[in-house]
N, C-alpha and C positions, 0 to 999 in steps of 0.2 A: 215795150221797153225803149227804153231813151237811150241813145249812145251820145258819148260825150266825144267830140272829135279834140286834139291834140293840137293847136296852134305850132308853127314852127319857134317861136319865143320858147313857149312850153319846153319845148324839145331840146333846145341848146341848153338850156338851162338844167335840166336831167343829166342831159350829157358831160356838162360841167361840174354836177356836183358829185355825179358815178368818178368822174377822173380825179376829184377832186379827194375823195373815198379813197383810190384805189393809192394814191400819192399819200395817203395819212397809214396805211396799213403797210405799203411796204416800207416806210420810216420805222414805225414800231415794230415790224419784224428784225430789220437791221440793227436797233437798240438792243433786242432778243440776243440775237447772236452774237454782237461785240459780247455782250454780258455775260453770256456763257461762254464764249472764248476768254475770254480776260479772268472768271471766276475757276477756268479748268488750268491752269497754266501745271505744268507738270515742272516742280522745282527739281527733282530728281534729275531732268537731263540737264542743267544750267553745268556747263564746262567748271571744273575747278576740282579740289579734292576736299573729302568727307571727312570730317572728325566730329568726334563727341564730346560732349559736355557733360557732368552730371549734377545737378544742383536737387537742395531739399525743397523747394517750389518754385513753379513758374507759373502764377499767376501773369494772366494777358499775354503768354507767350501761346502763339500757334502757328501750326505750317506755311511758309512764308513772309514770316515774320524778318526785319530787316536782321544783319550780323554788321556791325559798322566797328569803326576803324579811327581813332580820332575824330571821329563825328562823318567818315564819308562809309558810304553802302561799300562793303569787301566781300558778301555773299547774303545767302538767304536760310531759314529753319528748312530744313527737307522732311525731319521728322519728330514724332515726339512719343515717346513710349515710358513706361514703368518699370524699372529695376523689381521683379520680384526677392530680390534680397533682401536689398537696400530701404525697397519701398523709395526711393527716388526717382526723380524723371530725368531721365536721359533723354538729350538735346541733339541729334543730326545736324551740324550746319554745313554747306559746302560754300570750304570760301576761294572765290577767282583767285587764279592760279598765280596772278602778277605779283600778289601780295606775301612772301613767304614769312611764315611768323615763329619765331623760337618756341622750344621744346615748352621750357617754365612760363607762357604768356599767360594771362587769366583772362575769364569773362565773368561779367556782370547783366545783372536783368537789369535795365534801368527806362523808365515812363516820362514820355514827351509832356510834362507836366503832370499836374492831378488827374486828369480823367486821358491823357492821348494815350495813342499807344503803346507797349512796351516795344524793347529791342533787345537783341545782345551787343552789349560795346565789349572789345577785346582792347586788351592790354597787354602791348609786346614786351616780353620778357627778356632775359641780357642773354639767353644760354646762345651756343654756337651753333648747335645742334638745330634741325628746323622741326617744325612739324611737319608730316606730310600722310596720305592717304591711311585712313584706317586710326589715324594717332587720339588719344585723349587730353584735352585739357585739363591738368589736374585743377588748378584754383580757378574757383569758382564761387559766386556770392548770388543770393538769389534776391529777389526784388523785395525791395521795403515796403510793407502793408501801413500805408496810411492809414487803413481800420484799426488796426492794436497799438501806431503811434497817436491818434486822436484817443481812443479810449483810457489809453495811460496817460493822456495828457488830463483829462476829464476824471478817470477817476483813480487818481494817482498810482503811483506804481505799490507794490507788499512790499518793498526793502524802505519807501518812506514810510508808511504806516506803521513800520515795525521797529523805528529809530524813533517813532513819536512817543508809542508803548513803551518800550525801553526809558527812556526818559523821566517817563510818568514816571514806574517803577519807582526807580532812582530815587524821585523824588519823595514818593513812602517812606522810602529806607530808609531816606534822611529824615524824616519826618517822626517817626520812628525811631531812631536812633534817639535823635533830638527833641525832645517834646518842649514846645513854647508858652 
């Protein structure tokens, strides 16, 4: 048997690409762990107080979702659950505490263009009275489906098609009526 002996070249060069190794894996472990901190974030403890929303969908809304304020962040979704009454989804937001918003404010689901995000934007209401911990947002609008306004755009809406019939109609009767 032949032994192959190791040059010192050899050897540096091992040892530079092991260190070299060992620099690329604890990088991607560091990636690992931001991303699992950053993806665990507990919005339940974010300072502020809780109120509910209840809307007939929320489409693109989910936990951690932004709650904005004339267009600036005023808190975050904490939760999201199903009214077994109502069959609606009630909204958890908690919004920082700086911002106190009247009794009658509303919210809205509204989408950072066609495909971004959605959010709740809130709308401060006149009353005197504030909201505060536990309270609900009565007004409330839920997000516009771009799928049923393209498909009514495409294939018309039943109150045109039924003004066309009518029409037709109409025009029998006169026809009818009146023979030419």
């Amino acid at each position: 048997m032949e032994t192959k002996s190791i040059t010192g070249e050899e050897m540096s060069k091992n040892i530079f690409e092991t260190v070299v190794g060992f620099i690329v894996l604890a990088v991607a472990i560091g990636f690992i762990i931001i991303a699992y901190k950053s993806g665990s974030i507990n919005y339940k403890d974010i300072k502020g107080y809780k109120v509910t929303a209840q809307f007939t969908r929320i489409d693109g809304i989910n936990i951690g979702s932004d709650v904005k304020l004339s267009g600036v962040k005023v808190g975050n979704v904490i939760s999201l659950r199903l009214d077994p009454k109502s069959y609606n989804a009630v909204i958890e937001l908690v919004i920082n505490d700086d911002y106190k918003l009247p009794v009658d404010s509303s919210a809205e689901i509204i989408g950072n263009g066609l495909l971004g995000d959605k959010y709740i934007s809130l709308a401060p209401g006149a009353d005197e009275e504030l909201l505060k911990e536990g309270s609900r947002i009565e007004f409330t609008q839920p997000a516009i489906s771009f799928e049923s306004l393209i498909a009514r755009f495409i294939f018309g809406s039943t109150d045109g098609n039924k003004k066309q019939k009518d029409t037709n109609n109409s025009s029998d009767a006169s026809h009818a009526a009146n023979p030419s």
